[in-house]
Legacy VTK file of the C-alpha trace (Angstrom):
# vtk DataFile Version 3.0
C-alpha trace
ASCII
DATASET POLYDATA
POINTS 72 float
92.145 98.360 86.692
93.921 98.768 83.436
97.819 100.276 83.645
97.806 99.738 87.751
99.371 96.589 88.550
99.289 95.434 92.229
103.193 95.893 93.861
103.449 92.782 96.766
107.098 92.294 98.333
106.892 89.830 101.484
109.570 90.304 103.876
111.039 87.230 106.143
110.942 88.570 110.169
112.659 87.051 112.685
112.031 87.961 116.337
108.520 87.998 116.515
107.001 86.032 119.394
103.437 87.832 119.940
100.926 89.284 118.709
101.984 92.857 119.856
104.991 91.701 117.903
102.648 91.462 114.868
101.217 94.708 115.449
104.275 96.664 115.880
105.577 95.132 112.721
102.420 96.377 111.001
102.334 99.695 112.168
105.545 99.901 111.280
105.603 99.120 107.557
102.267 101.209 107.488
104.023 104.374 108.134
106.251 104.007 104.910
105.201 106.027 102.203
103.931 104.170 99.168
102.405 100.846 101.514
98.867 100.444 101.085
98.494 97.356 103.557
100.451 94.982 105.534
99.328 91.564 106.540
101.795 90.050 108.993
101.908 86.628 110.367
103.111 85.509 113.464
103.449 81.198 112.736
105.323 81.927 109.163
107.019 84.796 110.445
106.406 86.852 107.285
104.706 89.997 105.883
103.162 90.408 102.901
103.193 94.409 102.267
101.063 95.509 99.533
102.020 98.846 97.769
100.255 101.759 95.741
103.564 103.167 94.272
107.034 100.752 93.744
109.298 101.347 97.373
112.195 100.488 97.711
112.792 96.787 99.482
115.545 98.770 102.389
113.155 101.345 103.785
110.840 98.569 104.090
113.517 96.399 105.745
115.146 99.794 107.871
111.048 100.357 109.037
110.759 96.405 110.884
114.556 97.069 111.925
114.293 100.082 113.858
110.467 98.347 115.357
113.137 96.242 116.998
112.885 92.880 114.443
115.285 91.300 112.149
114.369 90.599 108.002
116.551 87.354 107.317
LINES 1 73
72 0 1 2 3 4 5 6 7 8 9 10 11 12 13 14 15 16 17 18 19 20 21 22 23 24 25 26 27 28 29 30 31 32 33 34 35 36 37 38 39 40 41 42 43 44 45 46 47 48 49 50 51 52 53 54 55 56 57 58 59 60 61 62 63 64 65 66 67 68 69 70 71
């Protein structure tokens, strides 16, 4: 794994209050280019997005927006 360092932004969510709320989140941050995988949790309210290439912290915030959640 030498020269490829791991990218990990974690994004704060507000509005979640299921776990079809969780999903949606994750689906949506899966469909940006660049995200390898998204772990999103429902009692801290965060996700922890894991990334192959650097992306840019707004498309990542714009994808949860337009799911229908807020990033505080």
């Amino acid at each position: 794994m030498f020269g490829k360092e791991k990218i990990i932004k974690t994004l704060n969510i507000e509005g979640m209050s299921c776990m079809h709320c969780v999903k949606k989140v994750e689906n949506a941050l899966k469909e940006v280019k660049g995200v390898k995988s998204v772990k999103v949790g429902l009692e801290d309210k965060k996700a922890v997005v894991t990334l192959k290439e650097n992306v840019d912290f707004e498309l990542l915030k714009k994808a949860v927006e337009d799911a229908g959640y807020e990033v505080k």
